[in-house]
C-alpha positions in Angstrom: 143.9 125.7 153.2 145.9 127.8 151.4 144.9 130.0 148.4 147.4 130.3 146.0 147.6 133.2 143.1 149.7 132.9 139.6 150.2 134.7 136.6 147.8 133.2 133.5 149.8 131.5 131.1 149.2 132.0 127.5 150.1 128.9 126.4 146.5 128.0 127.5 145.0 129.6 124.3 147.1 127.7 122.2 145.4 124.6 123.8 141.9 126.0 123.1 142.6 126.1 119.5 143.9 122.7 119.5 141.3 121.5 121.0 138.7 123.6 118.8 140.7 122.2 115.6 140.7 126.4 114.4 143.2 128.6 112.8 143.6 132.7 113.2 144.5 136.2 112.2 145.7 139.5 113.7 142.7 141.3 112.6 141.8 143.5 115.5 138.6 142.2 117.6 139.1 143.6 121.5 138.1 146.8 119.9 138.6 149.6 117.3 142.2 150.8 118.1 143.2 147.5 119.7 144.7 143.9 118.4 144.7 141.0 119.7 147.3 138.0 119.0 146.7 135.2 116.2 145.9 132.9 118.9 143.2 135.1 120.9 142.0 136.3 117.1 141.3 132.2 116.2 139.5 132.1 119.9 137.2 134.9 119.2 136.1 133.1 115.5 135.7 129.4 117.3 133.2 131.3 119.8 131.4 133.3 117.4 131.1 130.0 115.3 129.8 127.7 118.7 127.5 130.8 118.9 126.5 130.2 122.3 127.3 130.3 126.1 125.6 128.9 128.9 126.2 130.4 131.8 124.8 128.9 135.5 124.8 132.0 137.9 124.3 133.0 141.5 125.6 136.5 140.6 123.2 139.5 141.8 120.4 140.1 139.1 121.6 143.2 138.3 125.3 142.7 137.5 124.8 139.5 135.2 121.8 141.2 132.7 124.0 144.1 132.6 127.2 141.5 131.6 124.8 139.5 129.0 123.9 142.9 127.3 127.1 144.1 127.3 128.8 141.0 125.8 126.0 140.3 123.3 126.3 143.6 121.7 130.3 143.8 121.4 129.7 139.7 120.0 126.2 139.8 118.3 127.1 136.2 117.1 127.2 134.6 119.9 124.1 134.2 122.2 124.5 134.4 126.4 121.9 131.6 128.2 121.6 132.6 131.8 120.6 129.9 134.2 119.8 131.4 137.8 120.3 128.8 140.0 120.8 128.6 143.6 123.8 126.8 144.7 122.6 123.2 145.9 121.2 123.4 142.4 124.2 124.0 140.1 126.4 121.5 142.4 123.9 118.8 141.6 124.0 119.7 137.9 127.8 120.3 137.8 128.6 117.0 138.9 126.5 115.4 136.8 127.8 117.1 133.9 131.0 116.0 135.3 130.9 112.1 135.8 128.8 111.8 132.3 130.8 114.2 130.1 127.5 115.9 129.1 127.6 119.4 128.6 125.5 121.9 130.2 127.5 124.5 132.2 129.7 126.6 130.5 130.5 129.0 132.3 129.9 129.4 136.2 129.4 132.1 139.1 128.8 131.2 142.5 129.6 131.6 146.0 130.2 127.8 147.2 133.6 128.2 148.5 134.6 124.7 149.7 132.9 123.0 147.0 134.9 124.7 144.3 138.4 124.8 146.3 138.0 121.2 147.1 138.2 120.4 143.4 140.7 122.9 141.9 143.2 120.3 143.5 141.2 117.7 141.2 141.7 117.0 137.5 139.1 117.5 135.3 136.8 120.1 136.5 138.0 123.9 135.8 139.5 125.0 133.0 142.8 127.5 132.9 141.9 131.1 132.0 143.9 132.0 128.5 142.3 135.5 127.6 144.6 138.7 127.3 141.7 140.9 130.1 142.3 137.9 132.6 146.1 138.3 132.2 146.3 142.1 132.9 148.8 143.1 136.0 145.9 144.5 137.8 143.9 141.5 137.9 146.9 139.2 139.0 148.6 142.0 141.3 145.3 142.1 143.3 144.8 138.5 144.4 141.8 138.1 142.7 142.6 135.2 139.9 142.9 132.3 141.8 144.7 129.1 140.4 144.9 130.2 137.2 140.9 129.0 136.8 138.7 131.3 139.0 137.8 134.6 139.1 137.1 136.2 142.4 134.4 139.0 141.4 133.4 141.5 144.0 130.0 142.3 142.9 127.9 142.5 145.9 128.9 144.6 148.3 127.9 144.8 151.7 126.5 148.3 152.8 124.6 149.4 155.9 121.3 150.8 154.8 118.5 153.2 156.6 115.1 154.3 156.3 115.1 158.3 156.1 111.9 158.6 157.4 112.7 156.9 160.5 116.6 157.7 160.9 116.9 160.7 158.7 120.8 161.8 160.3 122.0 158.3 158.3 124.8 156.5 159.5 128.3 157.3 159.0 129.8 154.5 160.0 129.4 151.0 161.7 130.3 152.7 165.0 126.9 154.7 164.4 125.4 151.2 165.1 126.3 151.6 168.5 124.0 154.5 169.0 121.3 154.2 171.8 118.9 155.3 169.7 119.1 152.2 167.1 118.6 150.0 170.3 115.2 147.3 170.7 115.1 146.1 167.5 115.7 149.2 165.2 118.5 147.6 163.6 118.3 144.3 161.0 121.2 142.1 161.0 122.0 138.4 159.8 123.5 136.1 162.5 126.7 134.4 162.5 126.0 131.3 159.9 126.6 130.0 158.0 130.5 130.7 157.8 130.6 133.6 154.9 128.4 135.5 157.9 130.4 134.8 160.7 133.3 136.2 158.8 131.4 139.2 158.1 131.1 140.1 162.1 134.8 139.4 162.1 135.9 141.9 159.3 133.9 144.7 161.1 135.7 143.3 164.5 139.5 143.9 162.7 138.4 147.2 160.6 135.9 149.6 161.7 134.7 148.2 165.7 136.6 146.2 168.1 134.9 144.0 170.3 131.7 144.8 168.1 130.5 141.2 169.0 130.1 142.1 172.7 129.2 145.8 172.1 126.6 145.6 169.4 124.3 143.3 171.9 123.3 146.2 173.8 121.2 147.2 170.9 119.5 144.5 171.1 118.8 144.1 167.4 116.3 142.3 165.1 117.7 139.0 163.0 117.3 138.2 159.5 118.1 135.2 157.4 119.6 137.3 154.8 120.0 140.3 152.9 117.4 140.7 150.7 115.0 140.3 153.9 116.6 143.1 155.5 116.4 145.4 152.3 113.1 144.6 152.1 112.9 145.9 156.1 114.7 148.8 155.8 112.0 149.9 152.8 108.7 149.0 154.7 109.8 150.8 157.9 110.3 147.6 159.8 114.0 148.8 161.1 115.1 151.9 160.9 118.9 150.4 160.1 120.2 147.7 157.7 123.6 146.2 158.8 124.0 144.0 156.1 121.9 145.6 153.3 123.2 144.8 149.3 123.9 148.0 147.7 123.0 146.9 144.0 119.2 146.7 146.0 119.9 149.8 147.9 120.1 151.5 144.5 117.1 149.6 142.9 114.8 150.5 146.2 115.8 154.0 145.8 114.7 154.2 141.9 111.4 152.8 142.8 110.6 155.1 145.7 111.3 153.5 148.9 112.8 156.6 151.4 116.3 155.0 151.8 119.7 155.7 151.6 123.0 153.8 152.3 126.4 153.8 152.9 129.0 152.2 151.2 131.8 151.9 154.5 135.4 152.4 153.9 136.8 149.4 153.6 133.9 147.6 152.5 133.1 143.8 152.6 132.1 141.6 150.1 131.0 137.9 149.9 133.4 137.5 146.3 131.7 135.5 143.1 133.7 132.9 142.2 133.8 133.0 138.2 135.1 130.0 136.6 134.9 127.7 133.0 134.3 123.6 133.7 135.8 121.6 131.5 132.9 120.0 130.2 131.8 123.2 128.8 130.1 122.5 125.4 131.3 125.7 123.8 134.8 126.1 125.7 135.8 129.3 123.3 133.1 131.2 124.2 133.5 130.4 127.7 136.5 131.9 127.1 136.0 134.6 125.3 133.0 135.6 128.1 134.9 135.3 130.9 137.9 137.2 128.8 135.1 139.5 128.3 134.1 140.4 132.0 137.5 140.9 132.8 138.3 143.4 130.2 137.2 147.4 131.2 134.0 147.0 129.1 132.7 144.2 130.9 133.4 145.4 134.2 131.9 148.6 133.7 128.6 146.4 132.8 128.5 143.6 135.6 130.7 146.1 138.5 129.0 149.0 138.6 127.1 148.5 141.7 130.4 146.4 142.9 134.0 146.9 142.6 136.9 146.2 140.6 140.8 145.8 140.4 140.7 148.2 137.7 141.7 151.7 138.3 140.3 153.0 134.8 137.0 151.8 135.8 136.8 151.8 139.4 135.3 155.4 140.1 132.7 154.1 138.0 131.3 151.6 140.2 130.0 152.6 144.0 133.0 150.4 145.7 135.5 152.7 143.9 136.5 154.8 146.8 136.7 152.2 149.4 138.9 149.9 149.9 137.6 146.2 149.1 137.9 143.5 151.6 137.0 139.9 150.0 135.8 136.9 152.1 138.6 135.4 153.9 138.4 132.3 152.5 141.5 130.5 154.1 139.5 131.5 157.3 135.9 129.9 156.5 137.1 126.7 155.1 139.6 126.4 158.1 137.5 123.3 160.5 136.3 124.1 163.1 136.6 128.7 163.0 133.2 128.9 162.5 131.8 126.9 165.0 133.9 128.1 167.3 132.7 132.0 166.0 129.0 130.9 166.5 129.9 129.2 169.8 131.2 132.8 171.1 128.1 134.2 169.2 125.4 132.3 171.4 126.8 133.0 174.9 126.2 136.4 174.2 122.9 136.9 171.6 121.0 133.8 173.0 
């Protein structure tokens, strides 16, 4: 399936304020030396005036209280409900919310790739992005608007993480996890599925280690379901090395005391949120404005920092800033039958 990337249009704010039944100004409201057009202006007073966004979120803990406090005090009026839910969870409520017209979601983050590409080609689900942030060259240039309706946010990156009291020379790079000293067990790793996991194995395969599949089973190393599992390892002393630690958690283990450290690898791979507006958002301006808001440098220094981001301004604030990014291959996941074949290969070798 092909993923397709175009310029916003601005037309699409025009369409908000129709909808919203709201007129504008020019007064500036993006910040103190910058304006904004009559149309954006009208936008920003609908959502202060709706006064509320609801906002169902898989994005990591971290990034989306940093993003709510951020956007609440540049829009005091305006109130930002988060709803963690896990994905099952916010399908079932999204299409719902869908087939009755009731409002709940307004604005979205989440990692369900199929689900959501399935029904971009579908009327009546996602709404077109219309603010000024989400039109910026950088975001477009970069690949990362998709469809003219979803943001794909790098906030998690992956990093490889170690306990200093058990590996205190660190690693350098994944082809440090070949070392025969990390072997039986010393290294915490997720397995091949579901697909989002077999393509990470793949992307250190084409950038840092070929043939890692085969070489890596020498080490012999100790399986996890997921990340936070394997932060929680690395901490305790249960592996000495994390191959698919979050570093947001890295960073959090570290200010509470655990004797870690990580590495952020060069180029870095991350499983992209998926940001998006459903069009049975009860308060559709301040959808807008919020997701306006995350894209603008302000809001990405908030929800990014322990990420990355398209923008140069901000990216040597954030701990992905001086690697390069490398974002799910989503073509590749969605295509049947690529990651059973991956696990297939996976098996014959770990099992």
């Amino acid at each position: 399936m092909g993923m397709a990337t175009r310029r916003v249009t601005a037309a699409t704010a025009a369409l908000v304020l129709m909808a919203a039944g709201c007129g504008g100004s020019d007064t500036p409201a993006a910040g103190p030396t910058e304006s904004v057009s009559a149309e954006w202006q009208a936008v920003i007073e609908a959502a202060k005036a709706e006064g509320t966004v609801v906002w169902y979120s898989q994005a990591p803990p971290a990034s989306r209280e940093a993003l709510k406090a951020a956007f609440e005090a540049r829009y005091p009026e305006i109130t930002v409900e988060i709803r963690a839910l896990n994905q099952a969870e916010i399908e079932a409520a999204l299409q719902v919310e869908h087939d009755t017209g009731t409002p709940g979601a307004d604005v979205v983050t989440t990692v369900n790739y199929g689900w959501v590409t399935e029904r971009l080609g579908q009327d009546g689900w996602f709404t077109e992005l219309a603010g000024p942030s989400i039109a910026a060259d950088e975001w477009i240039d970069s690949g990362y608007i998709l469809d003219d309706k979803v943001v794909l946010a790098p906030l998690g990156l992956v990093s490889i993480g170690w306990n200093t009291q058990l590996f205190p020379e660190g690693i350098s790079s994944y082809e440090d996890l070949l070392d025969p000293r990390l072997g039986d067990g010393a290294i915490g790793i997720v397995g091949p599925e579901p697909a989002l996991l077999a393509d990470f194995w793949t992307f250190i395969e084409e950038n840092h280690v070929p043939n890692f599949v085969e070489r890596f089973a020498a080490q012999k190393p100790a399986f996890y379901r997921s990340a936070a599992l394997i932060n929680e390892a690395v901490a305790a002393g249960e592996v000495a090395v994390g191959a698919f630690t979050t570093a947001v958690d890295m960073v959090n283990l570290q200010e509470q005391g655990a004797p870690i450290d990580f590495l952020i690898p060069d180029p870095a791979w991350t499983a992209q949120n998926l940001v998006y507006i459903v069009e049975s958002a009860g308060h559709p301006n301040a959808a807008q404005l919020f997701v306006d808001f995350f894209a603008s440098p302000e809001g990405q220094r908030a929800a990014a920092k322990y990420g990355a981001t398209p923008l140069s301004a901000v990216a040597p604030e954030t701990l992905g800033g001086n690697s390069r990014i490398v974002l799910t291959n989503l073509d590749r996941i969605l295509e049947p039958g690529w990651a059973e074949d991956f696990a297939a290969r996976w098996r014959q070798i770990y099992e």
